[in-house]
C-alpha positions in Angstrom: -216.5 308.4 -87.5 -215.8 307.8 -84.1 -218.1 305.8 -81.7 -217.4 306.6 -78.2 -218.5 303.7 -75.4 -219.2 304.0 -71.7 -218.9 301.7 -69.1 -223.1 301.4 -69.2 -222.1 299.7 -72.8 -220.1 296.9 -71.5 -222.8 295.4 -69.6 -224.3 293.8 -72.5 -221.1 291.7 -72.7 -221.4 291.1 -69.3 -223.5 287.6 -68.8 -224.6 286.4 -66.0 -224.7 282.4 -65.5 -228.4 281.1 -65.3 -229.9 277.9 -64.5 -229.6 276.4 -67.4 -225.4 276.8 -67.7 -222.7 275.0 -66.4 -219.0 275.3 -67.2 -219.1 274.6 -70.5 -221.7 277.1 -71.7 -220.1 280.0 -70.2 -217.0 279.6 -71.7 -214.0 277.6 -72.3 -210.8 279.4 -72.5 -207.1 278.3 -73.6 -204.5 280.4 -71.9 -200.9 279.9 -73.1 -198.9 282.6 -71.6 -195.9 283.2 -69.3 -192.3 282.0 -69.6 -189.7 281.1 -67.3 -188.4 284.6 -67.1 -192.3 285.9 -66.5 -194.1 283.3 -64.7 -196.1 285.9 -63.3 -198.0 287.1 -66.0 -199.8 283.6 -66.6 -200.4 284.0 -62.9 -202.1 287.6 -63.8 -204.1 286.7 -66.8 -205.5 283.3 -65.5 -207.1 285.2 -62.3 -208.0 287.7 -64.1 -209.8 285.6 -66.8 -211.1 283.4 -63.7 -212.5 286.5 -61.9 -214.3 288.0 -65.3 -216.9 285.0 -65.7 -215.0 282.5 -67.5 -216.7 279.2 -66.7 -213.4 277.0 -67.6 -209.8 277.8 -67.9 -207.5 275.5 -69.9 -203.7 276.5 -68.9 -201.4 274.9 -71.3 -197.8 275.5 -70.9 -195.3 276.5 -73.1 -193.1 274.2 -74.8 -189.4 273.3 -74.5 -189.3 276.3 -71.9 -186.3 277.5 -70.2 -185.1 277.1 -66.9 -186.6 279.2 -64.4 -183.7 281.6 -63.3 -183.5 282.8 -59.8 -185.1 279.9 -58.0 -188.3 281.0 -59.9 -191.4 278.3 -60.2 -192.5 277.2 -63.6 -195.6 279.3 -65.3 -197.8 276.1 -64.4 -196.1 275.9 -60.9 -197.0 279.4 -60.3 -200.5 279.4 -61.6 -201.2 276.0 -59.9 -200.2 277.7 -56.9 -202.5 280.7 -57.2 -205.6 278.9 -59.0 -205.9 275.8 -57.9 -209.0 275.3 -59.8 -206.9 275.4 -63.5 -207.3 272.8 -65.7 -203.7 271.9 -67.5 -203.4 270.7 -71.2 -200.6 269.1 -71.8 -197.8 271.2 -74.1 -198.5 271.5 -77.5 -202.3 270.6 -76.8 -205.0 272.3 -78.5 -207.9 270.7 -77.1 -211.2 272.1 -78.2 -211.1 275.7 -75.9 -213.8 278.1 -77.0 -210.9 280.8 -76.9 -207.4 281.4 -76.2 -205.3 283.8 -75.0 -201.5 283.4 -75.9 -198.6 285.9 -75.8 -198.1 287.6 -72.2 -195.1 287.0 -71.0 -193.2 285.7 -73.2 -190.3 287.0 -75.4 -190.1 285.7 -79.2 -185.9 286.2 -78.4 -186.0 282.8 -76.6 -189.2 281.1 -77.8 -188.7 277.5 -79.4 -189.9 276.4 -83.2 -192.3 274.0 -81.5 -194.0 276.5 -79.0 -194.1 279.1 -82.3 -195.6 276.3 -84.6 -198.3 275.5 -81.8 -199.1 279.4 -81.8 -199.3 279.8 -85.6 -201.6 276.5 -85.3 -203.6 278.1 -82.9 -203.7 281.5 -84.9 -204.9 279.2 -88.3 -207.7 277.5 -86.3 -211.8 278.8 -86.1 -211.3 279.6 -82.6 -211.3 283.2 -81.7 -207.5 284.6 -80.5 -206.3 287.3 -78.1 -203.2 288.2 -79.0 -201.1 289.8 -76.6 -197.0 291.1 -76.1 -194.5 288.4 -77.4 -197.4 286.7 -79.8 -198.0 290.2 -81.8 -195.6 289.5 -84.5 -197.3 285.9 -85.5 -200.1 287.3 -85.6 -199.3 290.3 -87.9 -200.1 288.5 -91.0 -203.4 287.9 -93.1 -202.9 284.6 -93.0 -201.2 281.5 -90.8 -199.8 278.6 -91.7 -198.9 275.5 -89.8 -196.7 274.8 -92.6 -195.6 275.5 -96.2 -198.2 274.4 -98.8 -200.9 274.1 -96.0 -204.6 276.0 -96.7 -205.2 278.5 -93.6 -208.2 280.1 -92.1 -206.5 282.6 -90.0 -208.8 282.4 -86.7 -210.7 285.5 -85.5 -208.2 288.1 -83.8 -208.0 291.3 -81.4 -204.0 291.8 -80.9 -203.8 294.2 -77.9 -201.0 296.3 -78.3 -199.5 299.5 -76.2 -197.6 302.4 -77.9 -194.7 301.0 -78.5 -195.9 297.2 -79.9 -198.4 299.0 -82.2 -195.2 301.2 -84.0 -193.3 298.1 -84.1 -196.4 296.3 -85.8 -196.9 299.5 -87.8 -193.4 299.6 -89.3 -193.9 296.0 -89.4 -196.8 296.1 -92.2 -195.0 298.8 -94.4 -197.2 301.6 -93.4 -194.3 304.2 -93.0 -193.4 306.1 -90.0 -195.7 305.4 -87.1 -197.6 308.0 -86.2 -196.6 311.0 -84.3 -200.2 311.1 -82.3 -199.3 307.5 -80.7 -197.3 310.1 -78.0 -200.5 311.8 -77.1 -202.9 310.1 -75.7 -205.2 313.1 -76.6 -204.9 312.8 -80.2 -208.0 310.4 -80.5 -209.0 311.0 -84.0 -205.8 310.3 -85.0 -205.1 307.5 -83.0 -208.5 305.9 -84.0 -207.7 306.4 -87.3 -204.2 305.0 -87.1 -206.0 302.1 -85.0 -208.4 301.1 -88.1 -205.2 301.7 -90.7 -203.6 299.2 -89.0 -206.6 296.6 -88.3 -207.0 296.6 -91.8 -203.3 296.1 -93.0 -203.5 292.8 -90.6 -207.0 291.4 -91.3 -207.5 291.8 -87.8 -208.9 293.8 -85.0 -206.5 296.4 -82.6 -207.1 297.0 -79.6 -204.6 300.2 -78.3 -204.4 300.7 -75.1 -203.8 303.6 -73.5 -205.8 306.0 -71.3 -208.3 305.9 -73.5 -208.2 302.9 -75.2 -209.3 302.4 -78.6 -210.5 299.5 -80.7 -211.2 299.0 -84.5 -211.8 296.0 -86.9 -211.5 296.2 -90.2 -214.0 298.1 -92.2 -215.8 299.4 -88.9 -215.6 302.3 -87.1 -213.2 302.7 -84.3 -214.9 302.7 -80.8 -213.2 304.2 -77.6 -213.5 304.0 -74.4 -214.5 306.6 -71.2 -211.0 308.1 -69.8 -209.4 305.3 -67.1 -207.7 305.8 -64.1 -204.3 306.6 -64.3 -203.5 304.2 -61.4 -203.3 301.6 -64.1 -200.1 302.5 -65.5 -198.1 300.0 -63.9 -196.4 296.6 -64.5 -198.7 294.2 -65.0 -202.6 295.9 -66.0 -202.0 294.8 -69.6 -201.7 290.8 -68.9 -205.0 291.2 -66.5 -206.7 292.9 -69.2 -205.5 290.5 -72.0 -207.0 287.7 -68.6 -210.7 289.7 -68.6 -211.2 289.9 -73.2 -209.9 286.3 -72.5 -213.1 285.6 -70.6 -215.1 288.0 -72.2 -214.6 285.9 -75.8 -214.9 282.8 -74.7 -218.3 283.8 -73.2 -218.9 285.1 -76.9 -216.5 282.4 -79.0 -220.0 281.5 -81.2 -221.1 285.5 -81.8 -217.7 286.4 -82.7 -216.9 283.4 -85.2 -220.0 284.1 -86.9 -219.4 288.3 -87.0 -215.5 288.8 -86.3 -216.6 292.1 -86.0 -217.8 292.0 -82.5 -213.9 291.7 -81.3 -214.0 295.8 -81.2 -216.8 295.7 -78.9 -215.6 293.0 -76.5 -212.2 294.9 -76.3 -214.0 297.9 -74.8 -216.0 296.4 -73.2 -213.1 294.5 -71.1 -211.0 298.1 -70.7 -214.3 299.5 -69.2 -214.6 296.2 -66.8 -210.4 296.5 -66.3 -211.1 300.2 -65.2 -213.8 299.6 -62.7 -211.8 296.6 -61.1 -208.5 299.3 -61.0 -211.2 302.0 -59.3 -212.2 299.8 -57.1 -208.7 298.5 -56.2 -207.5 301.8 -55.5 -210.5 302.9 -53.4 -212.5 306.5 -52.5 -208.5 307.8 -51.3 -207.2 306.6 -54.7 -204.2 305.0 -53.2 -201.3 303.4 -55.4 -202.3 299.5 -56.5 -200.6 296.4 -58.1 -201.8 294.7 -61.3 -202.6 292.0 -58.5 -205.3 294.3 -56.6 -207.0 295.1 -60.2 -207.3 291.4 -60.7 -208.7 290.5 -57.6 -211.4 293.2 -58.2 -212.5 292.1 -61.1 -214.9 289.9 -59.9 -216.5 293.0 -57.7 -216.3 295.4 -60.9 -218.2 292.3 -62.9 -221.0 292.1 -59.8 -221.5 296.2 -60.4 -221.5 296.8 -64.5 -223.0 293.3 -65.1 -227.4 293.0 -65.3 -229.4 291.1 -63.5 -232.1 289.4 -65.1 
């Protein structure tokens, strides 16, 4: 069975600081994205996470990166340069985060064995993990190690795949051909039920995105979102939205570690608050936008799904 979410259902998610909070209780989150190549999409998800409630964002760069090419600044450089209010962990930190994001922008190709054992660390700790582009195929296990011989507790998971990650993840667990309904975004039974197929070959919830995008964890029913705007098929959208669950968990690290179950909910929950920021962007004319305009909306889109007490 299907259950079908509006954007009135993310606002649970949605919390409000009170009195009480300060940085620390709304959320610490570890972002490890970008590369030299894609120094940009750190820059995407760290505003993004910034502008969806996130009361402290950890940016740890990636180790034994390449040169930048082209005259381009470092991922740090270039998030430093946007958010100055980033905290930086030093590489190969894990310092206790709530959260972490890893994966955008970065391309397993060129990836060192030091950055990919700090991921699989990462993936084997008790802190929740977004799991996003060039991370996917760590993360496709049951379980990570840091090395041979080692126990794991694989942390708590939603890997955020389009179309064409979740065949390659697909083909990846044995499952066969991938399914011929991941070309039509209208095919929702069968892409929920190709979504919870694959969740439960990986121990681990999916979140598809698409136009409407679809999450399951394993043994629950798949949960999809209202139709969003087709303004947000451009470069970019995915790493913002990967920035706003970023947020989103950390907010939630305690509820999901105790029920990993809750991962399906915050996904939607973050594609409804990544749609309203791209409606927004785009305005009453629905003009064109940049996965820069959706990320500077966020924090509007958050002010109109979010309660007040």
């Amino acid at each position: 069975m299907i259950v079908e979410r509006s954007p009135a259902d993310a606002a649970r998610w949605l919390r409000r600081p009170g009195a009480r909070d300060d940085k620390y209780r709304r959320g610490v989150l570890g972002v490890r994205t970008g590369s030299a190549q894609f120094p940009g999409a750190a820059v995407l998800g760290v505003l993004a996470a910034w502008r969806s409630g996130v009361g402290l964002l950890r940016y740890v760069p990636t180790i034994d990166n390449a040169p930048a090419p082209a005259g381009l600044p470092s991922p740090a450089a270039a998030v430093l340069a946007a958010a100055p209010e980033t905290v930086f962990g030093e590489a190969g930190s894990a310092r206790a985060c709530d959260a972490w994001l890893i994966g955008s922008g970065t391309d397993p190709g060129t990836r060192s064995p030091a950055e990919t054992d700090a991921l699989r660390a990462l993936l084997a700790g008790d802190a929740p993990v977004v799991v996003d582009a060039g991370a996917l195929a760590l993360a496709a296990t049951r379980r990570c190690t840091t090395a041979p011989g080692q126990p794991a507790a694989a942390a708590p998971r939603i890997l955020t795949p389009h179309a064409g990650e979740f065949a390659r993840l697909w083909r990846a667990c044995e499952l066969g051909e991938p399914p011929a309904a991941l070309a039509d975004p209208d095919a929702i039974d069968a892409r929920a039920a190709a979504t919870l197929r694959l969740a439960e070959a990986l121990d681990a919830t999916v979140l598809l995105k698409g136009s409407r995008t679809i999450a399951a964890a394993p043994g629950g029913a798949p949960l999809v979102s209202a139709r969003a705007t087709p303004w947000l098929a451009t470069a970019g959208t995915g790493d913002v939205l990967a920035g706003a669950l970023g947020a989103l968990l950390a907010g939630h690290a305690a509820e999901v570690r105790a029920d990993p179950a809750l991962l399906a909910e915050l996904g939607i929950a973050a594609a409804h608050l990544h749609d309203r920021a791209a409606r927004l962007a785009s305005g009453p004319a629905e003009r064109p936008i940049t996965a820069g305009d959706v990320a500077r909306a966020l924090g509007d889109a958050f002010a109109e799904l979010a309660p007040r007490a």
